[in-house]
Residue frames as a rotation matrix with the C-alpha (Angstrom) as fourth column:
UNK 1
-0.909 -0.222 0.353 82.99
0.068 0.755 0.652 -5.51
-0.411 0.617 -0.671 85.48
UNK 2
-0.162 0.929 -0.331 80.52
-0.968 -0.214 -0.128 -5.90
-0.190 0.300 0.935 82.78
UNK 3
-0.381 0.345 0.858 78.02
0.261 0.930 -0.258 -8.90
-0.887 0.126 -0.444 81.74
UNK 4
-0.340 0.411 -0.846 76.72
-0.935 -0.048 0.352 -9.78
0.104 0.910 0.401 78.40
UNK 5
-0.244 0.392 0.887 74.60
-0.103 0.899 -0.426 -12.36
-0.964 -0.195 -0.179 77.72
UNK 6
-0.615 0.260 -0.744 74.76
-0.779 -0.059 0.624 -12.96
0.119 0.964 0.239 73.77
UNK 7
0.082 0.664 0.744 71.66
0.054 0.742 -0.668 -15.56
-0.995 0.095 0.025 72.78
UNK 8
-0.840 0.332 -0.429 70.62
-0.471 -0.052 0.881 -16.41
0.270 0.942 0.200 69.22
UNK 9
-0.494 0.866 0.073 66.68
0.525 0.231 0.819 -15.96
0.693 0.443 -0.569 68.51
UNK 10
-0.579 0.420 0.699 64.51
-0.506 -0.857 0.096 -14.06
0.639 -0.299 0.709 70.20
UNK 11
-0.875 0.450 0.177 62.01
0.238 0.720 -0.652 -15.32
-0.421 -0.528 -0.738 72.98
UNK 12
-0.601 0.799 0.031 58.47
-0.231 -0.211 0.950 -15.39
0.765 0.563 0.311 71.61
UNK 13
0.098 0.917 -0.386 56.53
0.739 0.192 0.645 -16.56
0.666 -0.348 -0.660 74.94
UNK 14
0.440 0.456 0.774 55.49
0.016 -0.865 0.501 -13.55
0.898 -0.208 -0.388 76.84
UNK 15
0.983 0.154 0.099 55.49
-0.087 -0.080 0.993 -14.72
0.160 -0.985 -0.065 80.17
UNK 16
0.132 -0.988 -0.076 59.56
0.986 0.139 -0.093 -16.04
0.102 -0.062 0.993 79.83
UNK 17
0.007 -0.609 0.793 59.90
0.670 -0.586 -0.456 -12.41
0.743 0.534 0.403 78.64
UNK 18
0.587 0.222 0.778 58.18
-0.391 -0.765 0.513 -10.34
0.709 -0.605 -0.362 81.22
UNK 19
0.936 -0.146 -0.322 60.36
0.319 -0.042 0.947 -12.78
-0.152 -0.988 0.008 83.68
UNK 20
0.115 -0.982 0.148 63.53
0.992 0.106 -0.067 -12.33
0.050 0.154 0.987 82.27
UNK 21
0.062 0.010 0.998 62.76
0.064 -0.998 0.006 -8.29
0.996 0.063 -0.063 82.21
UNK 22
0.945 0.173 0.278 62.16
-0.200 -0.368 0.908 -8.86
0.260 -0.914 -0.313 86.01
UNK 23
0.690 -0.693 -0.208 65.50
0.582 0.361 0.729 -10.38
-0.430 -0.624 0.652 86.27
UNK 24
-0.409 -0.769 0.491 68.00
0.827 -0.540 -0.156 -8.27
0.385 0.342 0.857 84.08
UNK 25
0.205 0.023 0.979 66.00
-0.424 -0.899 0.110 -5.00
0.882 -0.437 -0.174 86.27
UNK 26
0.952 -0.095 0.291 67.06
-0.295 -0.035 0.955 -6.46
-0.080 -0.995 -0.062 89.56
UNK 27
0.408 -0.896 0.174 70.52
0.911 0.413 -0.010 -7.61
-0.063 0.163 0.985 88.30
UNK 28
-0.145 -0.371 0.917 71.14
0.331 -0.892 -0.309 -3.63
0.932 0.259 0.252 87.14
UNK 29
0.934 0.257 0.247 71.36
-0.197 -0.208 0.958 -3.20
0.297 -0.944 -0.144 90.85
UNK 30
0.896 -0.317 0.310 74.18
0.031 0.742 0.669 -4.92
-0.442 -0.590 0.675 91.14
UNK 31
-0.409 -0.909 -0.079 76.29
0.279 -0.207 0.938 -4.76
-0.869 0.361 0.338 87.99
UNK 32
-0.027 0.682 -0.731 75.92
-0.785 -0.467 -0.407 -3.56
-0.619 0.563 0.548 84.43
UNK 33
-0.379 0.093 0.921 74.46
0.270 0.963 0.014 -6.51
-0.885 0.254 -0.390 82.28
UNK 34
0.059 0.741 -0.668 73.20
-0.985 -0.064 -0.159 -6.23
-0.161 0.668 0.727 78.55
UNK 35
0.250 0.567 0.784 70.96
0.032 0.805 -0.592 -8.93
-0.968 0.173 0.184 77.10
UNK 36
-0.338 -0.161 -0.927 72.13
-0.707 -0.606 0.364 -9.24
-0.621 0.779 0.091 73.03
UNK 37
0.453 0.641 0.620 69.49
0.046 0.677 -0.734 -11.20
-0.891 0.361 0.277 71.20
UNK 38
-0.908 -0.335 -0.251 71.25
-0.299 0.099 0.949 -12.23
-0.293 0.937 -0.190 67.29
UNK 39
0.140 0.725 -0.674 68.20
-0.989 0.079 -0.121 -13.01
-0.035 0.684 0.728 64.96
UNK 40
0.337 -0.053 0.940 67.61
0.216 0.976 -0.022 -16.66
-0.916 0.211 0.340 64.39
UNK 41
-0.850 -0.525 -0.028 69.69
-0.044 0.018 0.999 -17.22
-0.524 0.851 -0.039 60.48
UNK 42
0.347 0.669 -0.657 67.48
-0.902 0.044 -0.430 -17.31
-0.259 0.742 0.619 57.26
UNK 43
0.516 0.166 -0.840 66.86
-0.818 0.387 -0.426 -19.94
0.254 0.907 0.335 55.44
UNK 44
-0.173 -0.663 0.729 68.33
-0.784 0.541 0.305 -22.74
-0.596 -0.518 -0.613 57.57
UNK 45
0.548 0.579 0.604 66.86
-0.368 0.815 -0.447 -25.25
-0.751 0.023 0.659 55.45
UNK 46
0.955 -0.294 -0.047 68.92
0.033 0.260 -0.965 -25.02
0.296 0.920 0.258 53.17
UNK 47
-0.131 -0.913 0.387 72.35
-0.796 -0.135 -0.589 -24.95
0.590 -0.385 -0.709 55.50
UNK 48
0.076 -0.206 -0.976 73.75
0.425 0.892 -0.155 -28.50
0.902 -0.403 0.155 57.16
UNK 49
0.940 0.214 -0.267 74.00
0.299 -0.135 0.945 -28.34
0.166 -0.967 -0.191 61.24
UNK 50
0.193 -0.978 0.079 77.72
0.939 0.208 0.273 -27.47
-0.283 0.022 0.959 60.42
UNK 51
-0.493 -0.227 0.840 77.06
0.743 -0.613 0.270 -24.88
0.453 0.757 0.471 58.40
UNK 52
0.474 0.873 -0.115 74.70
0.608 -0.231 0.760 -23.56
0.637 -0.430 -0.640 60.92
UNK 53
0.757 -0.420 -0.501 76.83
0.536 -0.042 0.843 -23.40
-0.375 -0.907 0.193 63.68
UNK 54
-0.404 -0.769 0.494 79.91
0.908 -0.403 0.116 -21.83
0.110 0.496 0.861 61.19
UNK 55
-0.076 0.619 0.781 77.03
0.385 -0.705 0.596 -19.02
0.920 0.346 -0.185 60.58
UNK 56
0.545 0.490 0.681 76.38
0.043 -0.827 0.561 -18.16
0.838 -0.277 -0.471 63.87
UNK 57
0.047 -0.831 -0.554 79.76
0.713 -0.360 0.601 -17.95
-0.699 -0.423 0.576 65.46
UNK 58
-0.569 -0.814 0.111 80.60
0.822 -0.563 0.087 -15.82
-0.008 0.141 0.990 63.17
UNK 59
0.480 0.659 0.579 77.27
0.162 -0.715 0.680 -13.32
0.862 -0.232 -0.450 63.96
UNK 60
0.870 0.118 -0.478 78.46
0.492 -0.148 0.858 -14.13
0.030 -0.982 -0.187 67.91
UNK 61
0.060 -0.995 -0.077 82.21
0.969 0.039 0.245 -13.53
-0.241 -0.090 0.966 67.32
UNK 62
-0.327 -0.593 0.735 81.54
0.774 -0.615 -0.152 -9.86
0.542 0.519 0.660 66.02
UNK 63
0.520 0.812 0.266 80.23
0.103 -0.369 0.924 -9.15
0.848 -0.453 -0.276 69.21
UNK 64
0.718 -0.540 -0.440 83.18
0.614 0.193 0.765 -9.75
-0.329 -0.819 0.470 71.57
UNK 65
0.920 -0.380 0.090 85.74
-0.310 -0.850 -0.426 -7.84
0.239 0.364 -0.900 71.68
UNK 66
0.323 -0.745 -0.584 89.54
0.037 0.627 -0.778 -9.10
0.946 0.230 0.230 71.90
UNK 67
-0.638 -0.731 0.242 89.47
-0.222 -0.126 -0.967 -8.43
0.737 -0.671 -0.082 75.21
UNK 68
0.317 0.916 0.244 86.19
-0.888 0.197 0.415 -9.94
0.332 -0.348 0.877 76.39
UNK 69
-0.778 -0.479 0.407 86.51
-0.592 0.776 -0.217 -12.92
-0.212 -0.410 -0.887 78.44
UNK 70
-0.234 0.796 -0.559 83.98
-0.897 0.045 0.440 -15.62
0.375 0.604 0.703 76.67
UNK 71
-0.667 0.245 0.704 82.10
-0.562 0.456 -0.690 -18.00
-0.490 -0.856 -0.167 78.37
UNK 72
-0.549 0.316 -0.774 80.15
-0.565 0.543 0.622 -20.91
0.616 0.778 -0.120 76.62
UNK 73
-0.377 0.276 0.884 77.28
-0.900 0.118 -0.421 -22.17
-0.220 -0.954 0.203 78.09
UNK 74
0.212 0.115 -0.970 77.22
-0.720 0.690 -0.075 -26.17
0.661 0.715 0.229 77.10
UNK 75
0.928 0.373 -0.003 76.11
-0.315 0.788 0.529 -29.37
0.199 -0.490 0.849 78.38
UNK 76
0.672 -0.569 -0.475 79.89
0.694 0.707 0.134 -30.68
0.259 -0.419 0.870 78.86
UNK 77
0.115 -0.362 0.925 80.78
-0.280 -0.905 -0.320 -27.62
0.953 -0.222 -0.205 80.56
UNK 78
-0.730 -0.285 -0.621 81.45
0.401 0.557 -0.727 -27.38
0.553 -0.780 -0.293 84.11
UNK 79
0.400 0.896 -0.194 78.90
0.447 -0.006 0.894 -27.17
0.800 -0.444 -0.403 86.86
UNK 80
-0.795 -0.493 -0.354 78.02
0.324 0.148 -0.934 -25.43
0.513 -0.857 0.042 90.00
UNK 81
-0.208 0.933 -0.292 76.38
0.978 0.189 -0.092 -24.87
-0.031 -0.305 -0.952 92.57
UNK 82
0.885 0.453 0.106 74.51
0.410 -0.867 0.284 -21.41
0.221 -0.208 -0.953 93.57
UNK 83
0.853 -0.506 -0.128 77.30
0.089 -0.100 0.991 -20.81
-0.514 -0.857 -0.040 96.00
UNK 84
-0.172 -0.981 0.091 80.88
0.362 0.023 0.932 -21.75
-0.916 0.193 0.351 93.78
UNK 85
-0.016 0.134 0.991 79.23
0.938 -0.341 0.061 -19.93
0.346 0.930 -0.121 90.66
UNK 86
0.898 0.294 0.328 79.08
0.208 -0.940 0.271 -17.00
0.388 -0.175 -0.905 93.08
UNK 87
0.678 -0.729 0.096 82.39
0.482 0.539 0.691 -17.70
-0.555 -0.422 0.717 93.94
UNK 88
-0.244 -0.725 0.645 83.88
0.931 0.011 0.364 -17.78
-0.271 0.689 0.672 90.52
UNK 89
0.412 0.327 0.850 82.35
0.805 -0.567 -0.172 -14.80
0.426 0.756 -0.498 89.71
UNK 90
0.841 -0.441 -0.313 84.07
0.046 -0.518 0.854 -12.90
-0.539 -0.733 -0.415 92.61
UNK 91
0.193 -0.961 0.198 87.37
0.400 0.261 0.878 -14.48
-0.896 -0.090 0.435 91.56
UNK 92
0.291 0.178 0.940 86.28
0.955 -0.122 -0.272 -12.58
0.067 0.976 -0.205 88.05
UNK 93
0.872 0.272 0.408 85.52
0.120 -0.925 0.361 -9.39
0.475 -0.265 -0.839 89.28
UNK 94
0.800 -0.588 -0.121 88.97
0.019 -0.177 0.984 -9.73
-0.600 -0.789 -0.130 91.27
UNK 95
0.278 -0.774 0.569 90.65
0.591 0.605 0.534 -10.41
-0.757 0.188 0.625 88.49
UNK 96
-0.414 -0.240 -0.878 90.28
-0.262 -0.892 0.368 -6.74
-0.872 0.383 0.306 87.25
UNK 97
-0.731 0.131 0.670 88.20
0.621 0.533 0.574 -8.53
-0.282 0.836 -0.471 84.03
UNK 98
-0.911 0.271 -0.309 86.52
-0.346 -0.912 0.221 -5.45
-0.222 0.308 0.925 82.02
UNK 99
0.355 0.892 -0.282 83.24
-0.935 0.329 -0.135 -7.65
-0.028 0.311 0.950 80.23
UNK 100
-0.875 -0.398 0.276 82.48
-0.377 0.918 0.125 -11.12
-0.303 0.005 -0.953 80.89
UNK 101
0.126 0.895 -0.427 80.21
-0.984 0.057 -0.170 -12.46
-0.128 0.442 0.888 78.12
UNK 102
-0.744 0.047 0.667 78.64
-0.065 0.988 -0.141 -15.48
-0.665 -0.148 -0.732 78.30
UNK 103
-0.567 0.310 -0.763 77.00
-0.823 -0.178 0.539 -16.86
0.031 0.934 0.356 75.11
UNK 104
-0.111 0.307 0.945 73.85
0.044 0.952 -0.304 -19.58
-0.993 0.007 -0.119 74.83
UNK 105
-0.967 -0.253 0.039 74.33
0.014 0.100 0.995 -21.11
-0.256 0.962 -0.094 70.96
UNK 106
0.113 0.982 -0.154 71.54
-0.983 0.133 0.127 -21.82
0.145 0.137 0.980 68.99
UNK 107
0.724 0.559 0.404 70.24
-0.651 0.747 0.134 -25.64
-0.228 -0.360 0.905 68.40
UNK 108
0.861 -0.419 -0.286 72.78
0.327 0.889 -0.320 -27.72
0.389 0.182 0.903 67.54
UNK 109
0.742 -0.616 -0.264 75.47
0.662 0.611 0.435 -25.68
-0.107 -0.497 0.861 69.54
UNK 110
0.628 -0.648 -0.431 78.79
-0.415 -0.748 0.518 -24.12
-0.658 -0.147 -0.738 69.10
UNK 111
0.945 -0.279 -0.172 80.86
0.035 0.608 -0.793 -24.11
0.326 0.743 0.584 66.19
UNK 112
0.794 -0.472 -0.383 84.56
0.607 0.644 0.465 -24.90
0.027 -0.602 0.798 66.53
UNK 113
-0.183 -0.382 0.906 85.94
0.301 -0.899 -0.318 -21.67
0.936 0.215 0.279 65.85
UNK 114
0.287 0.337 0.897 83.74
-0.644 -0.626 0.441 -20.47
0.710 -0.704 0.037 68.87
UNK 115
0.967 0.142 -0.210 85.01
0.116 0.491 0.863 -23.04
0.226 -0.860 0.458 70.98
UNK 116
0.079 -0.946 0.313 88.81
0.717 -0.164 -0.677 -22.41
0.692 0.278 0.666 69.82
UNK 117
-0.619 -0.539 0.571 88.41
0.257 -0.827 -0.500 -18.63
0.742 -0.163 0.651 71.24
UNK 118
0.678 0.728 0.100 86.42
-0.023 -0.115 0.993 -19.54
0.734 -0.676 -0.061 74.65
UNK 119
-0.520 -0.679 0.519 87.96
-0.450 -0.299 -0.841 -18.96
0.726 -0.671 -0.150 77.86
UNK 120
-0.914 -0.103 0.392 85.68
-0.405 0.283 -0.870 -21.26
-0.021 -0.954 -0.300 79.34
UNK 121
-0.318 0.791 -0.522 82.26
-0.215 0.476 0.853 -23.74
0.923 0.384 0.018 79.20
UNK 122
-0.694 0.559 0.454 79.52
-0.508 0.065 -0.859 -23.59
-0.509 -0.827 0.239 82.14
UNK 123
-0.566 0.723 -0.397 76.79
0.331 0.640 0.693 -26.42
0.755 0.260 -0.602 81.88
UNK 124
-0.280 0.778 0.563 73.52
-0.818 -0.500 0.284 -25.30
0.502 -0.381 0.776 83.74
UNK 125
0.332 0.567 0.754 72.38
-0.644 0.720 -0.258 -28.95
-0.689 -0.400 0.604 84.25
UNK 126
-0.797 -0.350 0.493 72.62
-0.005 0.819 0.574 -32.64
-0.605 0.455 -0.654 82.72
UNK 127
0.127 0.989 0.075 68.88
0.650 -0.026 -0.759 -31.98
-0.749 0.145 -0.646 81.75
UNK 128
-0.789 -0.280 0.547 68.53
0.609 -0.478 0.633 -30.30
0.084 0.832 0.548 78.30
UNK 129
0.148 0.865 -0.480 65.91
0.483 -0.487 -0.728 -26.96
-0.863 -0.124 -0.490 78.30
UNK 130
0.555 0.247 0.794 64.99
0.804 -0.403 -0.437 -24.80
0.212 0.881 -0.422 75.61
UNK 131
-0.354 -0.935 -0.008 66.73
0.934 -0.353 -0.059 -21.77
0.052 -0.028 0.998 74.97
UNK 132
-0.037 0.325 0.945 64.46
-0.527 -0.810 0.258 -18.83
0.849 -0.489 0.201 75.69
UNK 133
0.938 0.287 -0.192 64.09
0.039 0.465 0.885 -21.13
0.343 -0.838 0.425 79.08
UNK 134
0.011 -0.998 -0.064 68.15
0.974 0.026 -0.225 -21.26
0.226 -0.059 0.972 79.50
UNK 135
-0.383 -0.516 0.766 68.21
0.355 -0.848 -0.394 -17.23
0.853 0.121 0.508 79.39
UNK 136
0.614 0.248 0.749 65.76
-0.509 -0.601 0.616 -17.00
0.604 -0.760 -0.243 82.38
UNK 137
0.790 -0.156 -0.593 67.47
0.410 0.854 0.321 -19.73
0.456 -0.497 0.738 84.25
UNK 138
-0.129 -0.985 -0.114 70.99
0.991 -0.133 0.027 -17.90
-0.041 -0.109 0.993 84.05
UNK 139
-0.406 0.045 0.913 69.61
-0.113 -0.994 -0.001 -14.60
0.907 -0.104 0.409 84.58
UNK 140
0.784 0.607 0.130 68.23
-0.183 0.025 0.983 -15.67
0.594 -0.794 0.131 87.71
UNK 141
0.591 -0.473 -0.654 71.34
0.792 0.495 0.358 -17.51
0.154 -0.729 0.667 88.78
UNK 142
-0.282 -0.599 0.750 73.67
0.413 -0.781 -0.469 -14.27
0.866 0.177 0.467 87.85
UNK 143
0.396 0.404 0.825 70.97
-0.559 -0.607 0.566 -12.20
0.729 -0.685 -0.015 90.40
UNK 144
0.972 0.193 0.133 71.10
-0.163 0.147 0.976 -14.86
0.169 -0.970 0.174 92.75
UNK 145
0.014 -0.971 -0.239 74.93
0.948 0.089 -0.306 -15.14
0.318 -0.222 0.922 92.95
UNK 146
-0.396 -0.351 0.849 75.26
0.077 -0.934 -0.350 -11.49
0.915 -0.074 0.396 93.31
UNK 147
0.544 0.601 0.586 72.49
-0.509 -0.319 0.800 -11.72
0.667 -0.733 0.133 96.14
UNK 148
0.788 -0.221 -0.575 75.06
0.515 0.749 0.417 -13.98
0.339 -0.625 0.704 97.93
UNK 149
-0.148 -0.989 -0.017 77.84
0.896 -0.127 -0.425 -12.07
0.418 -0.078 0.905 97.56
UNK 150
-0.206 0.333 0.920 75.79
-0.145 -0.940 0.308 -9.26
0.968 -0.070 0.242 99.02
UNK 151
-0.983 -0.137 -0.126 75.01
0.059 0.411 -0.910 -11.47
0.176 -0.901 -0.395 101.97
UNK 152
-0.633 0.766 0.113 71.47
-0.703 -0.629 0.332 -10.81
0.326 0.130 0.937 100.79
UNK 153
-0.625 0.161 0.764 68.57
-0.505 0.663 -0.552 -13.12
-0.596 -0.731 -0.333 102.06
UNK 154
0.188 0.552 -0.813 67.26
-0.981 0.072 -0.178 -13.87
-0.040 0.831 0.555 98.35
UNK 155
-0.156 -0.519 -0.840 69.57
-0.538 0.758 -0.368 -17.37
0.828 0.395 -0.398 98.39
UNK 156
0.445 0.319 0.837 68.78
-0.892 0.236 0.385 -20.49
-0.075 -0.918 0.389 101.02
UNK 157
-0.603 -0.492 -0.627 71.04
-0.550 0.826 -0.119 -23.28
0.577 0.274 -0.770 101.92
């Protein structure tokens, strides 16, 4: 199985970047993952929070393929813990699924197209973080699921 991680914008503070490089090179141990950064849109100022979101589904949507399984990562998603997120990903990987891309929106979300042609909505927390902060978070948890299912000693109940 592959991972994708689609974002929109780039990260601009160094130190996020250099960690998130440390996680997506210890994750490529494990499985193959790309990282696919979309530009932030032009000219938002002049485009409603509707019109936003319309715009960049359709940047994310020509990235998936009709056979990608698409994950949405949003606050009224479901939760877990370390453990049943390493779980579910097993039950992925068992389930013979070629690429499972998971997708963090920009600010105001996910338009309803993209939510129409998800296959599913993970929520990190009830707590709201920035989004270059969101990509290290869930690159870390990816590693550390895998490091469970490895029986590795990286995870601690």
């Amino acid at each position: 199985m592959n991972i994708k991680l689609i974002t929109i914008g780039k990260t601009d503070n160094k130190n996020l970047q250099s960690l998130i490089e440390e996680y997506q090179k210890r994750l490529s141990f494990y499985i193959k993952f790309d990282l696919e950064i979309i530009p932030d849109i032009k000219n938002v100022k002049n485009l409603s929070e509707s019109q936003q979101k319309e715009k960049e589904g359709e940047l994310i949507l020509a990235k998936i393929t009709p056979t990608d399984q698409l994950i949405l990562l949003d606050e009224n998603g479901k939760t877990f813990s370390s453990i049943a997120f390493s779980e579910e990903l097993q039950k992925k990987m068992n389930a013979g699924i070629k690429t499972l891309v998971f997708v963090i929106g920009g600010p105001y979300g996910f338009s309803e197209t993209l939510y129409s042609k998800a296959n599913g909505k993970i929520s990190l927390s009830l707590m709201t973080f920035s989004h270059q902060m969101v990509r290290l978070f869930f690159i870390e948890q990816l590693y550390r699921s895998f490091t469970i299912l490895k029986n590795e000693p990286y995870h601690h109940q």
